[in-house]
N, CA, C and O of each residue as an XYZ file, in Angstrom:
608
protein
N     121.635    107.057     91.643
C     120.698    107.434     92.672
C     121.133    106.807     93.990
O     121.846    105.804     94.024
N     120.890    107.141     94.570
C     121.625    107.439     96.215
C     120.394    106.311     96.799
O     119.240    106.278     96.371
N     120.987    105.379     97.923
C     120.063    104.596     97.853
C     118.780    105.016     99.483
O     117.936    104.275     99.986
N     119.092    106.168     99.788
C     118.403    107.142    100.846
C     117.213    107.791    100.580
O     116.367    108.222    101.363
N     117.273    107.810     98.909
C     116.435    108.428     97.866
C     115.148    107.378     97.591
O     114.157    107.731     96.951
N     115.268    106.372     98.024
C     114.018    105.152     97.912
C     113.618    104.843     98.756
O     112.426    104.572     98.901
N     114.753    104.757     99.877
C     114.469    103.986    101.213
C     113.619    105.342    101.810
O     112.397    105.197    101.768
N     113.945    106.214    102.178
C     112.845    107.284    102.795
C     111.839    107.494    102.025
O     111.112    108.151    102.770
N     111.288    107.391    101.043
C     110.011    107.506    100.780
C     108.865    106.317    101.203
O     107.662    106.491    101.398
N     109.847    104.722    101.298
C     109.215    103.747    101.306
C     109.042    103.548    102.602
O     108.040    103.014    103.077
N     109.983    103.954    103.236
C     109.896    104.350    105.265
C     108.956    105.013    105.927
O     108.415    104.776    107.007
N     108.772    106.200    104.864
C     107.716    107.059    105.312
C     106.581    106.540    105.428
O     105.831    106.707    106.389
N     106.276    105.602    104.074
C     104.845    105.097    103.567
C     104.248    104.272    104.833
O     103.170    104.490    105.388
N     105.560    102.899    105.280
C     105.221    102.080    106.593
C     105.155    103.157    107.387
O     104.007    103.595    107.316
N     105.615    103.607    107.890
C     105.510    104.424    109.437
C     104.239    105.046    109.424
O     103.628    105.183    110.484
N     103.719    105.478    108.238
C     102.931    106.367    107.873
C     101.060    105.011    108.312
O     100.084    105.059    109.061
N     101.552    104.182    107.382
C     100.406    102.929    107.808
C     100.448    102.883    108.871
O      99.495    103.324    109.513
N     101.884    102.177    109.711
C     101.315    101.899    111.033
C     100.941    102.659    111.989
O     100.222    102.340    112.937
N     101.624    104.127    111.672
C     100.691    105.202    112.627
C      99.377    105.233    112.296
O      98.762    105.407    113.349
N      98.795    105.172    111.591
C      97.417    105.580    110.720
C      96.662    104.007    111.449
O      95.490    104.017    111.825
N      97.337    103.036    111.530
C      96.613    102.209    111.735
C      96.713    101.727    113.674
O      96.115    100.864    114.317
N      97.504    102.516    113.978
C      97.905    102.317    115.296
C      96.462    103.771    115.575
O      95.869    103.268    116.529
N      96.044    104.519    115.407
C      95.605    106.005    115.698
C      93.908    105.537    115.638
O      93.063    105.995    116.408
N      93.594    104.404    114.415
C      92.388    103.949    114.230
C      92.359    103.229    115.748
O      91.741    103.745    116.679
N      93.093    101.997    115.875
C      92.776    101.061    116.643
C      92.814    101.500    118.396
O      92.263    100.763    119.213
N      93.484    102.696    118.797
C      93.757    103.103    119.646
C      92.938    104.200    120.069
O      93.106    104.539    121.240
N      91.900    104.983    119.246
C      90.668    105.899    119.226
C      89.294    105.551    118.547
O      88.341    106.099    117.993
N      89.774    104.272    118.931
C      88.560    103.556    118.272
C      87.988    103.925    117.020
O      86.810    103.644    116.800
N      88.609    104.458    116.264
C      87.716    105.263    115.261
C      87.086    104.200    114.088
O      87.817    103.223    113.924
N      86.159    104.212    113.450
C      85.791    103.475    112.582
C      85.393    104.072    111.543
O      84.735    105.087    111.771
N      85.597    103.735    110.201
C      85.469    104.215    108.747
C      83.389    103.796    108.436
O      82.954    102.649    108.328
N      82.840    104.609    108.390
C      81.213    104.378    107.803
C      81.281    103.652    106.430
O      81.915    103.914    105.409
N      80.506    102.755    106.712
C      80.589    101.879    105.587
C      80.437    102.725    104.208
O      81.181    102.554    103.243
N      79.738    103.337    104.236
C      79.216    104.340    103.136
C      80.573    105.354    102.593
O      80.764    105.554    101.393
N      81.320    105.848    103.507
C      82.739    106.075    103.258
C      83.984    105.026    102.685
O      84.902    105.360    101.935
N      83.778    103.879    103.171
C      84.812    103.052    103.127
C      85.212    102.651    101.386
O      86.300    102.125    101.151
N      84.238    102.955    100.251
C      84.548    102.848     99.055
C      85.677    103.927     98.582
O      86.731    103.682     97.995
N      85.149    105.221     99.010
C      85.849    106.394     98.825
C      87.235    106.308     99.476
O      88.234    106.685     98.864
N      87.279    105.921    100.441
C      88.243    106.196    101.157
C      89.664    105.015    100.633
O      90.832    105.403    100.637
N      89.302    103.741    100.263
C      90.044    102.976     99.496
C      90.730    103.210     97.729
O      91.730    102.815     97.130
N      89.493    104.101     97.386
C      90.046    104.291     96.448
C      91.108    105.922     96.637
O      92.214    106.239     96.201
N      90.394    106.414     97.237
C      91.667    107.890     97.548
C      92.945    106.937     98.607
O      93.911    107.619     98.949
N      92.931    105.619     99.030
C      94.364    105.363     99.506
C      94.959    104.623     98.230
O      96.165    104.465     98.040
N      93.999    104.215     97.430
C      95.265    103.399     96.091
C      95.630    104.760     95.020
O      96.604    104.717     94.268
N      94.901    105.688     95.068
C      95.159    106.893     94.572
C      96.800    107.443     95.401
O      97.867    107.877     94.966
N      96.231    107.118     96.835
C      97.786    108.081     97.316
C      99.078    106.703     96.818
O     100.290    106.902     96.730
N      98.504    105.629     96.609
C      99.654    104.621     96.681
C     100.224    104.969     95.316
O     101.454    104.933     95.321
N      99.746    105.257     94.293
C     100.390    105.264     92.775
C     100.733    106.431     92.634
O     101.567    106.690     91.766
N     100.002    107.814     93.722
C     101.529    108.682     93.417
C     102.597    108.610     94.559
O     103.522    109.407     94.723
N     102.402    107.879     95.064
C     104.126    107.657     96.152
C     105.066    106.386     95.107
O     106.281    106.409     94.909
N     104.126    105.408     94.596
C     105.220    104.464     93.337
C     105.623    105.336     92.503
O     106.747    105.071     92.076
N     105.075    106.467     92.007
C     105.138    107.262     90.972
C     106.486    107.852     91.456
O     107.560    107.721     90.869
N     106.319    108.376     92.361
C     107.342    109.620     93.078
C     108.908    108.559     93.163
O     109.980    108.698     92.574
N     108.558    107.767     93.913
C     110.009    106.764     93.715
C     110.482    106.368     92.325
O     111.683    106.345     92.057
N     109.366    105.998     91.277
C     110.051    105.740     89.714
C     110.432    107.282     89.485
O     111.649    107.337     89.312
N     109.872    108.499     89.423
C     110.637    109.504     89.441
C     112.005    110.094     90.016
O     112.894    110.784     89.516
N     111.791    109.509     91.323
C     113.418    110.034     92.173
C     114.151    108.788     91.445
O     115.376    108.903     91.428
N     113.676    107.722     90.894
C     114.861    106.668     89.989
C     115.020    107.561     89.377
O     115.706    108.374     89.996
N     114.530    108.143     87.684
C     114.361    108.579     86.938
C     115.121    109.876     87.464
O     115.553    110.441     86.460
N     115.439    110.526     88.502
C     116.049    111.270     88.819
C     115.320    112.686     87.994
O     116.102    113.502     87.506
N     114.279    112.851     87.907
C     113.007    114.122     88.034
C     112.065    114.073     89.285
O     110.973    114.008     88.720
N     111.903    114.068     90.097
C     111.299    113.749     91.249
C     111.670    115.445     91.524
O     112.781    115.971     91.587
N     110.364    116.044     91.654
C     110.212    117.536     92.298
C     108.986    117.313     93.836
O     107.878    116.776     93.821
N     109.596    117.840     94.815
C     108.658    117.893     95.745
C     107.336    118.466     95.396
O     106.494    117.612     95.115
N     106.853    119.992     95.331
C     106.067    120.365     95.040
C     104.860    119.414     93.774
O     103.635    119.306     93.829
N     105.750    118.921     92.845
C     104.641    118.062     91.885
C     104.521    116.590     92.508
O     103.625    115.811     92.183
N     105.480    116.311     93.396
C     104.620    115.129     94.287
C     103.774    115.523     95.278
O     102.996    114.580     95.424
N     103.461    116.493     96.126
C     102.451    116.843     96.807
C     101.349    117.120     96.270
O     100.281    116.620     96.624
N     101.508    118.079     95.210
C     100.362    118.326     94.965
C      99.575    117.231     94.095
O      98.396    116.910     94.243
N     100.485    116.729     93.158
C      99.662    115.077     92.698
C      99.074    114.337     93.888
O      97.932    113.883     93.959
N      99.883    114.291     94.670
C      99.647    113.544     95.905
C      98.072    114.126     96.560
O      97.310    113.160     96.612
N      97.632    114.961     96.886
C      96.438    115.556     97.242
C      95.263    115.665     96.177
O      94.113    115.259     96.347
N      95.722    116.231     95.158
C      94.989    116.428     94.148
C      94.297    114.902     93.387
O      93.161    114.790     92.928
N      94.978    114.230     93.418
C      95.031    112.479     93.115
C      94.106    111.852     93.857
O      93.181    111.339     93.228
N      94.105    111.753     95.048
C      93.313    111.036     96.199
C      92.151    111.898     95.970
O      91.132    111.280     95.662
N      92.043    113.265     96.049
C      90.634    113.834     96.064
C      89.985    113.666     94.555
O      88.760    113.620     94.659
N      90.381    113.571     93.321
C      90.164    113.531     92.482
C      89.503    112.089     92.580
O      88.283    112.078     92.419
N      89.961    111.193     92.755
C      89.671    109.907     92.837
C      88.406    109.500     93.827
O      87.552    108.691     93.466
N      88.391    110.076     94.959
C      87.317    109.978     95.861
C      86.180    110.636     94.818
O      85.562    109.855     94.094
N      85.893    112.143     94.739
C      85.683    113.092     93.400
C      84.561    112.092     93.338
O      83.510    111.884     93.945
N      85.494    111.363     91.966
C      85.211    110.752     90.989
C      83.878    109.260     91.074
O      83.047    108.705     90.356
N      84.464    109.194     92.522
C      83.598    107.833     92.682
C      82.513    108.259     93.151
O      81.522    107.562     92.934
N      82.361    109.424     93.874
C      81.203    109.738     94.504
C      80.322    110.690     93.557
O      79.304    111.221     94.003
N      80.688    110.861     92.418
C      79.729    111.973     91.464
C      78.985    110.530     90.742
O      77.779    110.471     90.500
N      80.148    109.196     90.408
C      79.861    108.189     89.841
C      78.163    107.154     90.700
O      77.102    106.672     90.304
N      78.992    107.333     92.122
C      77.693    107.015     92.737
C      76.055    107.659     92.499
O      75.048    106.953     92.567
N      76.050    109.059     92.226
C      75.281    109.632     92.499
C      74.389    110.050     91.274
O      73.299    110.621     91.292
N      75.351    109.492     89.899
C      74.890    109.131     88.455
C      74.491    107.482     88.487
O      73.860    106.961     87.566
N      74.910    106.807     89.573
C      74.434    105.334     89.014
C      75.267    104.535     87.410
O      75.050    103.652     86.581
N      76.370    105.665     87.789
C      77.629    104.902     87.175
C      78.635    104.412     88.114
O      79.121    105.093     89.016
N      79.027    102.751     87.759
C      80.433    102.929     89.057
C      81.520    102.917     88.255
O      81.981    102.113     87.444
N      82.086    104.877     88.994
C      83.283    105.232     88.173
C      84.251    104.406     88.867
O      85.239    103.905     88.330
N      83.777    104.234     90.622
C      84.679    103.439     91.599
C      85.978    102.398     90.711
O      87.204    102.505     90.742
N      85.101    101.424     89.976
C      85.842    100.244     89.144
C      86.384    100.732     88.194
O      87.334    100.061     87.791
N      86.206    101.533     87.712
C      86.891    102.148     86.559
C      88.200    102.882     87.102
O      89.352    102.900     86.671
N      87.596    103.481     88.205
C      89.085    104.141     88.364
C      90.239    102.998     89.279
O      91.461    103.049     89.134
N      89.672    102.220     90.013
C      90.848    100.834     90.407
C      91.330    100.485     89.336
O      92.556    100.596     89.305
N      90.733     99.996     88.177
C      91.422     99.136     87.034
C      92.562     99.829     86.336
O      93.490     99.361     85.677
N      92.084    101.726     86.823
C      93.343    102.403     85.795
C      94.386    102.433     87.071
O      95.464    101.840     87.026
N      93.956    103.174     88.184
C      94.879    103.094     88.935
C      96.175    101.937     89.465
O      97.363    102.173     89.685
N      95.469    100.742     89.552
C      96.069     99.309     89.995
C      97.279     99.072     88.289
O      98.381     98.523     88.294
N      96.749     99.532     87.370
C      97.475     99.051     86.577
C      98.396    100.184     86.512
O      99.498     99.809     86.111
N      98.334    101.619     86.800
C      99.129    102.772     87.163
C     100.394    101.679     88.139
O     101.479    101.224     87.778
N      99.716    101.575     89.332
C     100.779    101.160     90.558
C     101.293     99.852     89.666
O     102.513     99.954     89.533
N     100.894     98.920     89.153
C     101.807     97.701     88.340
C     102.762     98.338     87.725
O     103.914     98.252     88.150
N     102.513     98.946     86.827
C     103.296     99.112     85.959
C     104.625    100.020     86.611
O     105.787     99.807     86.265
N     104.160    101.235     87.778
C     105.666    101.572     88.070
C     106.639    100.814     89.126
O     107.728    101.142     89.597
N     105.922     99.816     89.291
C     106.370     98.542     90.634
C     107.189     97.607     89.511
O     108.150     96.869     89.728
N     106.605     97.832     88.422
C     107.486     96.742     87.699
C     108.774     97.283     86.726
O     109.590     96.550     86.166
N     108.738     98.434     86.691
C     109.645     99.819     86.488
C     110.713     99.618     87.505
O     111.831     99.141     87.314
N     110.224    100.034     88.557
C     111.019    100.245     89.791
C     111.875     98.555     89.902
O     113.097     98.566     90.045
N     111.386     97.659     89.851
C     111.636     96.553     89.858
C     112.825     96.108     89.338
O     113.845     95.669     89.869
N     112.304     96.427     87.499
C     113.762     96.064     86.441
C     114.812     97.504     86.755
O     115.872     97.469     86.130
N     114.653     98.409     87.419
C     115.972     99.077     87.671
C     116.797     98.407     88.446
O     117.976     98.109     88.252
N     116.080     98.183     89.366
C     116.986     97.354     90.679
C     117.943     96.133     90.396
O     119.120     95.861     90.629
N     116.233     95.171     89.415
C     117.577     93.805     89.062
C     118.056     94.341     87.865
O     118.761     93.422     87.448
N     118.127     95.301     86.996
C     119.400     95.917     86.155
C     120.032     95.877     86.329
O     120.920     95.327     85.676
N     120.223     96.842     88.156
C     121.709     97.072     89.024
C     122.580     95.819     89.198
O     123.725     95.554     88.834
N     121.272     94.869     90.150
C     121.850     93.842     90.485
C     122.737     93.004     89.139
O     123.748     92.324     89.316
N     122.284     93.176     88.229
C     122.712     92.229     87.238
C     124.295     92.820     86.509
O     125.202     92.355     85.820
N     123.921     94.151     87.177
C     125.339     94.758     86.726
C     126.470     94.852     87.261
O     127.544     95.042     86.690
N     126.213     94.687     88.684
C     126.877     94.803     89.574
C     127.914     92.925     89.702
O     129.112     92.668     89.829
N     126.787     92.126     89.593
C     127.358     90.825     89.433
C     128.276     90.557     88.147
O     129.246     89.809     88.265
N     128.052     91.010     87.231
C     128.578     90.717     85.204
C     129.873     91.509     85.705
O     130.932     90.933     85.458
N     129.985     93.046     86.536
C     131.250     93.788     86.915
C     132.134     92.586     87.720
O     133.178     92.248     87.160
N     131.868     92.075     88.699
C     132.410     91.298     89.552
C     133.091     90.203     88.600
O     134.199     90.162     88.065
N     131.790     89.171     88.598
C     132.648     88.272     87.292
C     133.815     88.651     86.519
O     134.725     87.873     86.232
N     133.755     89.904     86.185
C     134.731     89.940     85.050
C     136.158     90.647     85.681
O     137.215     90.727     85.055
N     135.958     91.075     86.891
C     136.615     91.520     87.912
C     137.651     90.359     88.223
O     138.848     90.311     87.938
N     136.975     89.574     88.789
C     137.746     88.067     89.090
C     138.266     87.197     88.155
O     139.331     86.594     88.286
N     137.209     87.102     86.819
C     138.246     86.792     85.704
C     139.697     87.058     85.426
O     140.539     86.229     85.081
N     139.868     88.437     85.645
C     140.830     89.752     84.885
C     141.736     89.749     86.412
O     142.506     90.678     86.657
N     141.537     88.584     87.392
C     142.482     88.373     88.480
C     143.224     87.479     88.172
O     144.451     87.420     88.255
N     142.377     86.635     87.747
C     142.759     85.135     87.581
C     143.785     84.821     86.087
O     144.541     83.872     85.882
N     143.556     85.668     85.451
C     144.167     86.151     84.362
C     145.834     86.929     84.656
O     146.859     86.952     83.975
N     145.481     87.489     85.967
C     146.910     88.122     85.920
C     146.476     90.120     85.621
O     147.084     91.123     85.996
N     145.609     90.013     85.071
C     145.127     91.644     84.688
C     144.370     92.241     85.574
O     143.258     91.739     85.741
N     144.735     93.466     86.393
C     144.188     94.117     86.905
C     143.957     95.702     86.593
O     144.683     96.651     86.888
N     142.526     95.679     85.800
C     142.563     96.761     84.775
C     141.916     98.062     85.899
O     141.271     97.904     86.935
N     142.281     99.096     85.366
C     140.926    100.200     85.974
C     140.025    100.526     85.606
O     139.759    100.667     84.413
N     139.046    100.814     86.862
C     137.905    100.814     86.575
C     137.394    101.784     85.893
O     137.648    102.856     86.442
N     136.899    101.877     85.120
C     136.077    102.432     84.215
C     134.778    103.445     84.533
O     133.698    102.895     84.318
N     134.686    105.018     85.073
C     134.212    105.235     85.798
C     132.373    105.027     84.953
O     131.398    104.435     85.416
N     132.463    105.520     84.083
C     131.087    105.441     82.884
C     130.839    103.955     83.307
O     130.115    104.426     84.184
N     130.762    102.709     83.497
C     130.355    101.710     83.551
C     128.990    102.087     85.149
O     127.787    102.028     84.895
N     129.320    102.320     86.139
C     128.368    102.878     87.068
C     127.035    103.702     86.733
O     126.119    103.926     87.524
N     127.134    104.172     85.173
C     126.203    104.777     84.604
C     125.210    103.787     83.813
O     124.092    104.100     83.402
N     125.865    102.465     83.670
C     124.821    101.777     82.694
C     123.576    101.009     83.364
O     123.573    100.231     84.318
N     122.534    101.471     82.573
C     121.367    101.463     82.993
C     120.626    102.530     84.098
O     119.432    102.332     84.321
N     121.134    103.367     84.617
C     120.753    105.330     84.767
C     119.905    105.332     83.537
O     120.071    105.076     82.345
N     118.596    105.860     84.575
C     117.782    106.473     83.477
C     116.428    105.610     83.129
O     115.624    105.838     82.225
N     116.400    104.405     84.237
C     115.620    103.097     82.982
C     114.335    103.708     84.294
O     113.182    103.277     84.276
């Protein structure tokens, strides 16, 4: 995976905050308290399908169309959810953070062990690189070795 393939989604996300938060503070706009439940949970909703979408473009299945529309469908579902919950005098609100938050853990910690995979592979290549100098052997590289750990 191309490393343009992570960095622009995660670019988008900041630019995306600080416009959003530059647009509040600059039009004064303010969130109604009575909104502000909904509206937190449809942004941790949009946050676990943008982690989602990056463990996918790892995973190298990442389709635009099924990240948008998760992406919309997700946040409204989630707002949805809290406000039918309000209006039963159930709070679905907590129920749906506890699944969601552990949604976003778990692909943060996905996304995570790919990276130090790489890293760890990339260093064990080197080592043995410089060994196989020091030795006098300078073997070729092995193009399948760049493949291990693809896929995690």
């Amino acid at each position: 995976m191309k490393s343009w393939q992570v960095l622009l989604p995660v670019t988008g996300l900041i630019a995306g905050a600080a416009m959003g938060m530059e647009a509040f503070s600059l039009f004064k706009w303010h969130v109604p308290p009575q909104l502000a439940p909904y509206l937190s949970l449809a942004a941790l909703a949009g946050l676990d399908t943008v982690f989602g979408g990056i463990r996918a473009g790892i995973e190298g299945r990442f389709q635009n169309d099924i990240f948008t529309s998760g992406f919309i469908l997700n946040t409204l579902l989630a707002a949805l959810l809290a406000w039918i919950g309000d209006h039963l005098g159930i709070n679905l609100a907590f129920v749906a953070v506890l699944v969601l938050g552990a949604r976003v853990f778990n692909n943060l910690s996905l996304i995570r062990r790919y990276y130090l995979n790489n890293l760890a592979l990339a260093r064990k290549r080197q080592q043995e690189e410089a060994a196989a100098q020091q030795a006098g052997y300078n073997p070729t590289p092995i193009a399948s070795k760049s493949e291990i750990g693809e896929g995690i």
